[in-house]
Structures are given as C-alpha cells and as structure tokens.
Backbone bond lengths (Angstrom), bond angles and torsions (degrees), N, CA, C in turn:
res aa  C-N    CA-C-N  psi(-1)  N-CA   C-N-CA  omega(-1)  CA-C   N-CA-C  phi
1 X - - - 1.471 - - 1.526 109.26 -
2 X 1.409 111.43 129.60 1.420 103.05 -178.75 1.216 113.99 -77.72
3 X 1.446 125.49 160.09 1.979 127.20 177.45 1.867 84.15 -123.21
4 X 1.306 96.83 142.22 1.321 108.19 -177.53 1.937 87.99 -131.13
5 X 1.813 107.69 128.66 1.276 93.92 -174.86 1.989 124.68 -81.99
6 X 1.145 139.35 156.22 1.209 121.96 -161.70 1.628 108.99 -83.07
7 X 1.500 111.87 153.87 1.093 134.82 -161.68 0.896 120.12 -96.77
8 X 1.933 153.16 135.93 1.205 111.02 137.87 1.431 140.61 -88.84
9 X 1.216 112.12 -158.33 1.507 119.76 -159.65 1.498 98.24 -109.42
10 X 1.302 120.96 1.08 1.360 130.43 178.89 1.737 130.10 -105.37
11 X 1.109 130.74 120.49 1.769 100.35 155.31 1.223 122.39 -41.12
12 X 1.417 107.72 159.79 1.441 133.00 150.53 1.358 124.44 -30.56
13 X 1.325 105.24 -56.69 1.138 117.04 176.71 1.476 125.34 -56.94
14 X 1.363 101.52 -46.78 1.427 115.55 169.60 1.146 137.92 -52.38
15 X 1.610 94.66 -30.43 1.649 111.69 -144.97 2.128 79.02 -95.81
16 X 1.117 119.52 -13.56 1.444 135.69 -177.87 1.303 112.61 -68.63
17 X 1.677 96.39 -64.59 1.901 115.60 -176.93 1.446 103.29 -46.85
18 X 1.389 110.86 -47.58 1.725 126.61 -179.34 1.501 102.53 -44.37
19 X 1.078 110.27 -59.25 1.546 112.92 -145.40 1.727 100.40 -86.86
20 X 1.271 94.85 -34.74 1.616 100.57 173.80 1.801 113.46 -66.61
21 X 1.773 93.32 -33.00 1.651 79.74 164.09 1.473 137.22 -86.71
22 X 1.384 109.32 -12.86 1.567 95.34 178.52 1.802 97.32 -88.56
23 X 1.164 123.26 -24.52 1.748 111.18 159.52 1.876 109.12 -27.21
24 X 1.474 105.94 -74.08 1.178 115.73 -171.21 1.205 100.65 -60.13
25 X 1.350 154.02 -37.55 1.494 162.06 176.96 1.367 104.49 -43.44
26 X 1.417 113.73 -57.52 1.241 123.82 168.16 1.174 141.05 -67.24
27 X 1.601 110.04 -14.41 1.359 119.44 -175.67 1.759 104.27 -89.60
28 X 1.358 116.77 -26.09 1.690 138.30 -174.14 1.307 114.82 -81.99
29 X 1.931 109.71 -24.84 1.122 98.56 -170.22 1.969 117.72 -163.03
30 X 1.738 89.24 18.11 1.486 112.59 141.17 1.590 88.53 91.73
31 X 1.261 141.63 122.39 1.221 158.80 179.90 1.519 104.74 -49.78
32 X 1.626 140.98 -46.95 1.319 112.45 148.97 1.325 147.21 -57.17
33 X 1.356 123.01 5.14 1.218 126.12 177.55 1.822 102.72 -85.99
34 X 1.474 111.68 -4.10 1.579 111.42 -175.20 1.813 86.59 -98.97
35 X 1.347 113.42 -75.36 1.751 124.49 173.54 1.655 110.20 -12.26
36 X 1.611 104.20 -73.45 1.301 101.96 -174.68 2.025 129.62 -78.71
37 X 1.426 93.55 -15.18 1.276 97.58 174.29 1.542 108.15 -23.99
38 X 1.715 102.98 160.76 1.418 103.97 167.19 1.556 94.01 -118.42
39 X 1.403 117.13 139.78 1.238 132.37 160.68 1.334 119.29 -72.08
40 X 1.642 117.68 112.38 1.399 130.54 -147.90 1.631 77.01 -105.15
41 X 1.650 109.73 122.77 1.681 104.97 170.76 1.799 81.77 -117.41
42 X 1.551 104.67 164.28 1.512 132.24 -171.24 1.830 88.76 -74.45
43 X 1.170 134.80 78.28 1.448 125.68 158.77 1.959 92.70 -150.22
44 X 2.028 71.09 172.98 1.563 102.41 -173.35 1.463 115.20 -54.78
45 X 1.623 117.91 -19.35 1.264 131.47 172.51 1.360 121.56 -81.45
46 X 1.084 132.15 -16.39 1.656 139.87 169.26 1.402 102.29 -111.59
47 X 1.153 131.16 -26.91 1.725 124.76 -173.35 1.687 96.48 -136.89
48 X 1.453 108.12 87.39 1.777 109.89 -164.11 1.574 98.40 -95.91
49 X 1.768 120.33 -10.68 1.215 124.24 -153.91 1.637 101.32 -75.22
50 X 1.302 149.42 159.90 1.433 135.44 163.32 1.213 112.24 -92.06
51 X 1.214 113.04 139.91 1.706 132.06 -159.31 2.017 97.89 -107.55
52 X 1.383 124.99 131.83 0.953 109.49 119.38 1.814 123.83 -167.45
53 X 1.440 75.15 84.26 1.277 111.56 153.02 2.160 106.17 73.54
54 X 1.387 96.53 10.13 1.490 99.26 172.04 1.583 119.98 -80.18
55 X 1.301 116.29 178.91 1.283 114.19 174.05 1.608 125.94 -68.39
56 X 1.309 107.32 -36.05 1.791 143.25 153.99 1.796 104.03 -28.32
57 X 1.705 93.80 -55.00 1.566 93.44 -173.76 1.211 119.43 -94.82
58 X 1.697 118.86 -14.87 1.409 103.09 161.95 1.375 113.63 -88.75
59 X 1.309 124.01 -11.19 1.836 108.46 167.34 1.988 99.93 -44.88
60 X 1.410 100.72 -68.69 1.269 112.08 -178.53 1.904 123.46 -29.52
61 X 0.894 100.47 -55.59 1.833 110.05 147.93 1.340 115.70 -46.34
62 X 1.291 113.09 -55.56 1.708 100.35 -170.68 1.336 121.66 -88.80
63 X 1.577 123.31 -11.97 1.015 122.35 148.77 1.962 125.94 -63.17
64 X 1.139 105.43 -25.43 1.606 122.73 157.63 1.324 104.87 -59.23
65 X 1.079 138.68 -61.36 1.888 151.30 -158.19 1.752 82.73 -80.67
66 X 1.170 132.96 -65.54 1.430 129.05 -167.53 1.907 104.50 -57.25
67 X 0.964 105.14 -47.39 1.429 99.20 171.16 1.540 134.91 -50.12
68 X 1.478 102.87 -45.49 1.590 114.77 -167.50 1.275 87.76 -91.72
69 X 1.677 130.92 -11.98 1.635 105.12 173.24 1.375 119.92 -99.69
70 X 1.441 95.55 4.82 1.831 105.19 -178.43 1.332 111.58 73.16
71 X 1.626 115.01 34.71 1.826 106.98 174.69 1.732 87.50 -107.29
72 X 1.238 109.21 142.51 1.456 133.17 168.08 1.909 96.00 -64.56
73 X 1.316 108.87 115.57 1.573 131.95 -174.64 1.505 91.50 -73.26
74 X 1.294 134.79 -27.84 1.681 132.98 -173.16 1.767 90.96 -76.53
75 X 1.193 127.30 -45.59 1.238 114.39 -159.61 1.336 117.91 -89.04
76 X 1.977 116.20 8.85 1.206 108.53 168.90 1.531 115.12 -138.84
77 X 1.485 119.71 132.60 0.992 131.69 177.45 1.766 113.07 -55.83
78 X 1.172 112.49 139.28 1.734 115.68 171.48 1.867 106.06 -105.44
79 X 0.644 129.58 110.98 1.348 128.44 138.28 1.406 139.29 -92.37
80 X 1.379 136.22 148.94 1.140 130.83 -161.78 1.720 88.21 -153.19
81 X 1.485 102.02 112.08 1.860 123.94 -171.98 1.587 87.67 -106.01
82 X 1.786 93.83 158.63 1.456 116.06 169.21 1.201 113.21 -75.43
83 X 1.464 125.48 153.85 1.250 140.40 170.58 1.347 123.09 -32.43
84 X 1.463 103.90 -50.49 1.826 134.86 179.45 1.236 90.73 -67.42
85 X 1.454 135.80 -46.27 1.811 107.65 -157.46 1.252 107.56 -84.45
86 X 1.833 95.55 104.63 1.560 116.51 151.73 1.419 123.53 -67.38
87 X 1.046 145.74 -35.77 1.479 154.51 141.84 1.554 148.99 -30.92
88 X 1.671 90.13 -15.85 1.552 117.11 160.08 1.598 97.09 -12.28
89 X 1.369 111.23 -66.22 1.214 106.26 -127.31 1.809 97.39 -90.04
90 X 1.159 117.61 -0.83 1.734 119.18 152.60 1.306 116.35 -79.85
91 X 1.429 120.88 -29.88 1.814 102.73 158.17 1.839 121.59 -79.87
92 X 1.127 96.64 -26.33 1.405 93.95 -178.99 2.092 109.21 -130.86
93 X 0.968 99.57 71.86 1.240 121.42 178.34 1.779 123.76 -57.37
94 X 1.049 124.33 -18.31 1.738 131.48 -164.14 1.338 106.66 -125.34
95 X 1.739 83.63 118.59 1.968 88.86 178.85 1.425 93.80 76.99
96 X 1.293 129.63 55.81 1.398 116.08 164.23 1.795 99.44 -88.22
97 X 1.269 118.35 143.59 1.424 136.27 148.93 1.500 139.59 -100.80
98 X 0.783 131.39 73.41 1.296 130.47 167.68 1.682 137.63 -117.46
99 X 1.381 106.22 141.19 1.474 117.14 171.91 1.368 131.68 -85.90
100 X 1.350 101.61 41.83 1.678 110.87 167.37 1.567 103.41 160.00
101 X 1.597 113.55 -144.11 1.383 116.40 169.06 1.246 126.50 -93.65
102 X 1.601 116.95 -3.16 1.283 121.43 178.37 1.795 90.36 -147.09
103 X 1.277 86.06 101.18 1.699 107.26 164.89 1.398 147.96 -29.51
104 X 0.836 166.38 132.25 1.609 140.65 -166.36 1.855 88.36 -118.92
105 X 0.774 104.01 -29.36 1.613 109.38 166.61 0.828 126.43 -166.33
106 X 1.714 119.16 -178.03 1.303 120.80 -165.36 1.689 113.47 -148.48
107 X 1.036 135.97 145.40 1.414 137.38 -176.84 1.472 107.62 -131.95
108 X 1.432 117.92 108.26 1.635 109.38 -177.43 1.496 102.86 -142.89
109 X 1.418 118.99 143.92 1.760 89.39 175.10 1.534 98.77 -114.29
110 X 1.442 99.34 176.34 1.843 146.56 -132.68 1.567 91.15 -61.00
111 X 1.464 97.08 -56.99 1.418 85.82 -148.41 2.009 95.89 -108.41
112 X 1.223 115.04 5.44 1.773 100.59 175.19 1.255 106.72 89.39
113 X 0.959 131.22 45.21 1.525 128.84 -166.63 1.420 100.12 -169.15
114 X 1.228 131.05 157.77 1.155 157.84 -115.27 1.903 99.71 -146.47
115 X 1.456 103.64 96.06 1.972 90.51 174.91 1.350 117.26 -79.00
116 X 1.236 103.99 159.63 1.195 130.90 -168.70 1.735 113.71 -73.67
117 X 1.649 124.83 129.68 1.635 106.22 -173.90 1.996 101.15 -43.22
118 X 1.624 73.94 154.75 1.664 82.76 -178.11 1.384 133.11 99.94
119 X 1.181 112.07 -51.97 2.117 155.71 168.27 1.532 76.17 -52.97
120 X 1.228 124.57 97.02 1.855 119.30 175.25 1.425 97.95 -95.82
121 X 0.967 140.90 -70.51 1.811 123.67 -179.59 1.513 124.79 -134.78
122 X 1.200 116.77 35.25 1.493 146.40 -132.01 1.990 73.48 -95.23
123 X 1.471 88.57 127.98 1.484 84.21 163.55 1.894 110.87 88.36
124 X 1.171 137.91 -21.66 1.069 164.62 -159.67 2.012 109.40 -66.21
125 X 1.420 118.74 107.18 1.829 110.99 173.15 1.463 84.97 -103.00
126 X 1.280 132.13 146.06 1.279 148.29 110.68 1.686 128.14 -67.69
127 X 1.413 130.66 94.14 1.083 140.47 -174.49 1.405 103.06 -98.91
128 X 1.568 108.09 132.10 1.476 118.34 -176.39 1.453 98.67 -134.84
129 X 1.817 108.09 128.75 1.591 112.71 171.34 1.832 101.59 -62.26
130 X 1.298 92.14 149.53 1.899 126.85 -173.49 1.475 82.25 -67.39
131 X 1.279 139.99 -39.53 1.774 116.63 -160.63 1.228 99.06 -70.36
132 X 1.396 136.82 -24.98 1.460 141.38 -152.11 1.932 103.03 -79.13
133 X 1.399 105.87 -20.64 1.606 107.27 -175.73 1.676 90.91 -67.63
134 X 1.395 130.40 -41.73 1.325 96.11 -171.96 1.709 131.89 -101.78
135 X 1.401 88.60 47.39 1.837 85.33 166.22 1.902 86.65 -150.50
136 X 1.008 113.94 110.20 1.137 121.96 -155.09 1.683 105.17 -85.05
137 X 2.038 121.45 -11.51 0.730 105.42 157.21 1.548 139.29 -65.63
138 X 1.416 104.95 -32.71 1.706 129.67 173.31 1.189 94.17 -51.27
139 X 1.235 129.84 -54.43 1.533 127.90 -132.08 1.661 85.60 -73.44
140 X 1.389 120.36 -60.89 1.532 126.19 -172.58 1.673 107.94 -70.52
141 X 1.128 121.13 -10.73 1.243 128.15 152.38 1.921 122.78 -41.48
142 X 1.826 77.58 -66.67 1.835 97.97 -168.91 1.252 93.38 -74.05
143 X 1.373 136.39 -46.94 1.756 139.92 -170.43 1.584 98.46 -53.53
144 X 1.317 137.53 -57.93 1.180 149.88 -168.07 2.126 109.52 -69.97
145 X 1.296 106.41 -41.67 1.630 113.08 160.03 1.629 92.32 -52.38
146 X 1.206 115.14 -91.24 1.649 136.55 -157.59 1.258 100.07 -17.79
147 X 1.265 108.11 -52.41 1.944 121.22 -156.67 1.461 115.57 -93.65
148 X 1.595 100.90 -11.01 1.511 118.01 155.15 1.760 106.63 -63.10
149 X 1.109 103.15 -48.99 1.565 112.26 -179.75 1.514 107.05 -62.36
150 X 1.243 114.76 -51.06 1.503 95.38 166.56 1.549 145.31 -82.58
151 X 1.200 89.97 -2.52 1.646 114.32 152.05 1.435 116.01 -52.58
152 X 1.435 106.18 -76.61 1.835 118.65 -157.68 1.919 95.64 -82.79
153 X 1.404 91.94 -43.15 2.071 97.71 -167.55 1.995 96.02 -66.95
154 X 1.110 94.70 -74.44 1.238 114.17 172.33 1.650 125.11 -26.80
155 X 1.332 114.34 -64.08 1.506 125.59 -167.48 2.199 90.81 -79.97
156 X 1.512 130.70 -2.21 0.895 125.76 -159.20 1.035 140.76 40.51
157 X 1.627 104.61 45.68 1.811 111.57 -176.92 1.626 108.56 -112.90
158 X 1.394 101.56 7.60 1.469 109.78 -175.53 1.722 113.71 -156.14
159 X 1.331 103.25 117.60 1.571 125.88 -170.32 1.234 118.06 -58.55
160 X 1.701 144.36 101.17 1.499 136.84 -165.91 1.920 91.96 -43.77
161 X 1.254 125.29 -27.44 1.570 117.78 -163.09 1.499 103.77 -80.84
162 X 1.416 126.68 -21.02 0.898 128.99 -156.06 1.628 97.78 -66.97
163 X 1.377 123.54 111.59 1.401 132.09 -178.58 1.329 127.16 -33.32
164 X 1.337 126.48 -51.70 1.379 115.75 161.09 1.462 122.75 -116.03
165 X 1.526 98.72 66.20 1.621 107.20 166.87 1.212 127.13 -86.06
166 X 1.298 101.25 12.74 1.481 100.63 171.35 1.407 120.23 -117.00
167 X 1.399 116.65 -20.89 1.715 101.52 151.50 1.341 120.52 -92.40
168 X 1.617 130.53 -14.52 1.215 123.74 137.51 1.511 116.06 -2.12
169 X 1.695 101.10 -80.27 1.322 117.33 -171.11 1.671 110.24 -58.93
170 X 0.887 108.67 -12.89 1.652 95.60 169.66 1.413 113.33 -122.89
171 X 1.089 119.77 -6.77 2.171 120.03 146.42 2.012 92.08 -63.19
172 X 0.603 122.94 -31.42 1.855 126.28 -166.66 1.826 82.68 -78.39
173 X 1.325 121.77 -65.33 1.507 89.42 175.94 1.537 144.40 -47.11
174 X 1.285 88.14 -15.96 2.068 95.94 -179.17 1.375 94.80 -109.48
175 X 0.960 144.59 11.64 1.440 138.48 149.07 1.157 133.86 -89.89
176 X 1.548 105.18 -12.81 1.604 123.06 157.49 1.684 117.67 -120.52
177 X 1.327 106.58 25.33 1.684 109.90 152.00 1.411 106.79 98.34
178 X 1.849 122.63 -9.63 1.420 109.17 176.99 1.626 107.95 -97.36
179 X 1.288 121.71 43.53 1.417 123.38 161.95 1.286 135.89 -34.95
180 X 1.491 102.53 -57.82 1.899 120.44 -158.53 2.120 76.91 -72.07
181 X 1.190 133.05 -22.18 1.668 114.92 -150.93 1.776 96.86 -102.28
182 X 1.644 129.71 -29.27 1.161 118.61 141.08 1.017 156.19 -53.38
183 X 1.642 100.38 -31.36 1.155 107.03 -163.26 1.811 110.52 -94.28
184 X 1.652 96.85 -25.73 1.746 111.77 176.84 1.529 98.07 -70.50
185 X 1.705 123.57 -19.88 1.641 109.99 173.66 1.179 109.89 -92.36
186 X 1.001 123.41 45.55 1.410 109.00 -150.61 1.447 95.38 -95.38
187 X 1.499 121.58 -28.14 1.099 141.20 -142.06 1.522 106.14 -174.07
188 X 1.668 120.18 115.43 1.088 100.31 -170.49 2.221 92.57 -144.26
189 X 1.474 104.85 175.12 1.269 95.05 170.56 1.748 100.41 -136.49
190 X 1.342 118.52 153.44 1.031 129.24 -162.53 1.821 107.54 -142.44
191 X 1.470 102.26 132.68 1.624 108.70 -163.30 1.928 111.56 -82.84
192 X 0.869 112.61 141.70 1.410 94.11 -170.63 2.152 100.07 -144.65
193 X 1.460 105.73 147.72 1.479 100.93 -162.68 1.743 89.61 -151.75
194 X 1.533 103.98 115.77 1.980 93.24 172.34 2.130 89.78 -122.68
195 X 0.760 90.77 -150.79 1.727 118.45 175.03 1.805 107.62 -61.52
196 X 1.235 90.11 -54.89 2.047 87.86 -172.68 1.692 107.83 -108.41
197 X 1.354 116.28 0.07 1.833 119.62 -170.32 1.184 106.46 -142.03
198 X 1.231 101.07 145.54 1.818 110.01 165.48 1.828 89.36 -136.19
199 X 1.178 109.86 150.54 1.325 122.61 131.15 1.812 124.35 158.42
200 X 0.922 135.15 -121.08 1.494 128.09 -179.61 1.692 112.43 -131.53
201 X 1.113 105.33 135.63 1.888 113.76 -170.12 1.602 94.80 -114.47
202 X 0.903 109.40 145.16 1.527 116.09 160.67 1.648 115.28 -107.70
203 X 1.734 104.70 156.13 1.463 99.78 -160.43 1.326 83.91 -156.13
204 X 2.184 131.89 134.42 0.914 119.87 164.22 1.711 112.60 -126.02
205 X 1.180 106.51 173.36 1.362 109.00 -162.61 1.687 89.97 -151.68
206 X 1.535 94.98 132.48 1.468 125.94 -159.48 1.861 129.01 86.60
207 X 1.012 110.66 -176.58 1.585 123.67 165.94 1.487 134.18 -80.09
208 X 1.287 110.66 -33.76 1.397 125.11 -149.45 1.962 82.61 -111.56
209 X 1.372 115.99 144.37 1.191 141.35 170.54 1.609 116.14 -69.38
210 X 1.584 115.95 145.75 1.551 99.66 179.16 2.076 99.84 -64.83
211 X 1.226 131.50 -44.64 1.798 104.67 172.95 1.281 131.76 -52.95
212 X 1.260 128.71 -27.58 1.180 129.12 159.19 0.660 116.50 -45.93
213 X 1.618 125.00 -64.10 1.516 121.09 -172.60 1.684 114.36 -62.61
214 X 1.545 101.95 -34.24 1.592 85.10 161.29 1.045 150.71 -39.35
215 X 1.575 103.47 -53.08 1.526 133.36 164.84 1.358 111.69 -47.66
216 X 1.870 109.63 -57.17 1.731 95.21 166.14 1.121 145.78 -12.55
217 X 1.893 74.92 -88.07 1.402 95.01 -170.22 1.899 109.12 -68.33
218 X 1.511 133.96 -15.93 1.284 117.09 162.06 1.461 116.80 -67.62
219 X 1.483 131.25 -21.53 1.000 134.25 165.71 1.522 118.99 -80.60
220 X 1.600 136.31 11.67 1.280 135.01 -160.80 2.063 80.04 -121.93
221 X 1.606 102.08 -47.17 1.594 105.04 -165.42 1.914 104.98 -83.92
222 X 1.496 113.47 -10.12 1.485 102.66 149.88 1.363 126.90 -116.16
223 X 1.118 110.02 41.45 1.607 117.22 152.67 1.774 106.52 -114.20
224 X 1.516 117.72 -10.53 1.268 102.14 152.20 1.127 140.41 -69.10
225 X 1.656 106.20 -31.39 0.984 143.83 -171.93 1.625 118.70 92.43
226 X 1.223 108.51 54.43 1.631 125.86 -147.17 1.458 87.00 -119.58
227 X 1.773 128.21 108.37 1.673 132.72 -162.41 1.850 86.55 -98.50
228 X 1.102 106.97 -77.42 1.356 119.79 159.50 1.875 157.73 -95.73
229 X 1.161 91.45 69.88 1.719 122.53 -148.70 1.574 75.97 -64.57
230 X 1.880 102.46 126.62 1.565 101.89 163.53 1.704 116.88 -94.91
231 X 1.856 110.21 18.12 1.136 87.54 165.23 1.677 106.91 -99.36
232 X 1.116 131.31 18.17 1.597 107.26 149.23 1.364 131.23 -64.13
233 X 1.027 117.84 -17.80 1.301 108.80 161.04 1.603 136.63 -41.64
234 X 1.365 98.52 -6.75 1.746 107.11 -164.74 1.572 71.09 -111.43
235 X 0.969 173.19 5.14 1.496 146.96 -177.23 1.348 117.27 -97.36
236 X 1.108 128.73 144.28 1.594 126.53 -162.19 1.250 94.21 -78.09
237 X 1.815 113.03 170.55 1.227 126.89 -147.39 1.515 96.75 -65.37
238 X 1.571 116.50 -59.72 1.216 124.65 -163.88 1.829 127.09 -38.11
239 X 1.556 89.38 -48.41 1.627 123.85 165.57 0.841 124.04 -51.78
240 X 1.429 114.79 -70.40 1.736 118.36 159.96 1.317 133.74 -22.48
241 X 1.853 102.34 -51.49 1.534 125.22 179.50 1.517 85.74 -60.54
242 X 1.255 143.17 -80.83 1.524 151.57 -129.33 1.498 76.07 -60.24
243 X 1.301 120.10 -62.89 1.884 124.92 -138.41 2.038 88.51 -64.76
244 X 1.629 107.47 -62.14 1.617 91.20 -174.75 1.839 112.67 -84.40
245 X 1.263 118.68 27.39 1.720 110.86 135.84 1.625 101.68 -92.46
246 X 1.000 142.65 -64.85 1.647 127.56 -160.82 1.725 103.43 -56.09
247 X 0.947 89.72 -55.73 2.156 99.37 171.49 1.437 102.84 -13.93
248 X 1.589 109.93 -61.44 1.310 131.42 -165.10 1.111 95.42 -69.72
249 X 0.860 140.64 -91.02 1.375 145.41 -157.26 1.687 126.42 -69.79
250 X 1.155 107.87 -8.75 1.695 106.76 150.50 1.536 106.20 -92.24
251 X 1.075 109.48 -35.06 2.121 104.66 157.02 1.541 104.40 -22.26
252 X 1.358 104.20 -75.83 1.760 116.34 -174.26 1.265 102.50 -48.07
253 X 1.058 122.99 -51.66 1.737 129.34 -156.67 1.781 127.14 -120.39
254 X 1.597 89.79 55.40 1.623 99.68 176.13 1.085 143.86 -53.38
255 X 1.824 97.04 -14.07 1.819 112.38 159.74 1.203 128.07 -84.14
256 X 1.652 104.85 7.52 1.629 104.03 176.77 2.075 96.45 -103.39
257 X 1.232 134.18 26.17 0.829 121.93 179.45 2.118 97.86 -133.90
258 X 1.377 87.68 108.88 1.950 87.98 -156.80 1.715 79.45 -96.19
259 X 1.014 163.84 1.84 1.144 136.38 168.28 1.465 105.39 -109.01
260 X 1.168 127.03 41.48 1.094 121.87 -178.95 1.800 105.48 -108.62
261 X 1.478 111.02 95.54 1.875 111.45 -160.21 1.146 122.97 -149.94
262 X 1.105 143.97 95.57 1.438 142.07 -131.64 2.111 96.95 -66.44
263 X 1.642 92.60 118.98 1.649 112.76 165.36 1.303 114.77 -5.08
264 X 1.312 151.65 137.12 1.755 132.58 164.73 1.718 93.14 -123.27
C-alpha cells in the first residue's frame, strides 16, 4: 500500500510569515497569553447573551469579544455607523482599518494623537458598519480584528507603518482564541435575486486566506498541545479541510514548530 506523506494547503512562504508571526506575537505579548487563552467557539456557552441583531445586542457581543481579549470595555468606545457613511473617515481619521472601499470596521483613536508606551488603549472608538449586525459571525469577526488594533496599534507595541499590520492583526486573532470567527469570515458567499439575475456573489472580510488560517489555527492548537481540538468542529468546510491537512503534517514534522516548549 502506498503512504503518500501529508501536505499542506499553504506555501512556504506562508507557512514562514505564520510562524514568524506568532514568534513576534509572543515576543509583544508574553507566550501565556497564547497557552492560556480561552478558545471563544460560536455557541450559547461563550455568547449566552440573546442577539437580535440591534445595537443593544451587539454592545453585548463586544463586551464578550472585549473580555476574552483582555481589553478593559471602559477604555473603548463602540460605535456602530450607517451603511451610507462614506466619510467616516474625515470624522474619525487615525488608525483607520479597512478591507476594501467600504469597511466592515474601523479602529482609530479619540483624540489624534499617538499613546504613550504603556497607555494600552486609553482613548480608543471602535466603529463598526450597521450591515455587520446581521451575520453575527462577521460582526465578532470585525469586533475581534478592531480590538486587535487596539491591542498592538493602541497598547504601542506595533507601528501603523509596520507593513503587514494588518494580517498580523488577524493572525493576533487566533493567537488569542477568536480564530474559528475570522477565519469562517474569511470568505463567505451570499445569495442574491433582482428582476433579470439570481445567483451567488462571494464577499471576503479580512487579510489572511481561508489556508492560512488553517495553518494557524493547526499551529495555535499544537502549541497547546491540542492533537484533537473538538472545537474544529465549528469551522466551515473549507477551513476545517486546511486545519486537518496542516494538523497532519506538523504531526510529521515537530521540528518545524519551534515554540512548541513546556510553559516555565
């Protein structure tokens, strides 16, 4: 019987950027903050609050997302803008984030100015577009990016110039446990029906690719030392596939995972 050895779903290159980022992940923000994280899965047991779909209920979410990422909920403003406001970004100009021409959010702080080391998110709006209340995975998706931003931008351990701070910021979500909610938006399809068309559009939200995030998150659940993590089960099909090919194949190859070292 032939054995063919397992593959990933990633480049080289990639599979590098990854590994080089949770290094740096760790160097910003201390190797138990990856260990002890809690892995936030999409159920009634991590998100017990009832959702539907008001502004009321996504505060309630983002005070959930502010919790499991360890940002103090006093030190950051929530906003939630209309669909139409293209202009956001002349009232709130600093630290803008976005993944295209119409934003799913935004991270800028208050006053235009620059904190001081230490100053961790003091001063901090998170603005989230109104379409995002109704797919409630996105929504904790974009809330969990944003607050990444006020983590690394915010706490001043990471330079807006710094070239890839923006998928940084969403490898920074699977390094603090909101994985399965980026990485399932990562990539999404949406049904659509007018007068002369019907059919399905695709639309993605974030930086990082659904294999990457595979690769991650198999690289986030074996540095716990997590063989068979039952929260993959919540990850969409595509994801899943990526997460148990890399699974496999850092299985084979335990010297390609250098932070893998028992806590001291």
């Amino acid at each position: 019987m032939l054995w063919f050895p397992p593959k990933l779903p990633i480049h080289e290159e990639d599979r590098l950027w990854v590994n080089n980022g949770f290094n740096r992940l760790e160097r910003l923000l201390g190797r138990r903050r990856l260990l002890e994280a809690k892995l936030v899965e999409p159920t009634s047991e991590d998100f017990p609050d009832p959702y539907n779909r008001t502004d009321e209920a996504a505060a309630s979410l983002f005070l959930r997302v502010c919790t499991y990422m360890r940002v103090a909920r006093g030190s950051v403003t929530l906003e939630i803008f209309p669909d139409e406001t293209e202009d956001l970004e002349d009232i709130l100009p600093y630290w803008r984030s976005d993944g295209g021409s119409r934003a799913a959010g935004l991270c800028v702080h208050a006053h235009q100015q620059r904190p001081t080391p230490g100053d961790a998110d003091s001063g901090m709006v998170v603005a989230i577009r109104s379409a995002m209340l109704k797919d409630p995975m996105a929504l904790v998706a974009t809330m969990a990016h944003e607050l990444g931003h006020v983590i690394l931008l915010g706490g001043n351990l990471l330079s807006q110039d710094t070239p890839d701070h923006e998928p940084l910021t969403d490898l920074l979500t699977v390094f603090l446990g909101l994985g399965i909610f980026t990485a399932n938006s990562a990539a999404g399809f949406k049904q659509f029906q007018d007068d002369r068309h019907a059919g399905w559009s695709t639309h993605r939200l974030g930086y990082l690719p659904e294999p990457v995030y595979g690769y991650a998150l198999a690289k986030f659940a074996t540095e716990r030392g997590e063989q068979k993590p039952g929260w993959a089960q919540h990850l969409s099909t595509n994801v899943r596939s990526d997460f148990k090919r890399s699974m496999r194949w850092l299985m084979e190859n335990p010297h390609y995972v250098p932070l893998a070292e028992p806590l001291k």
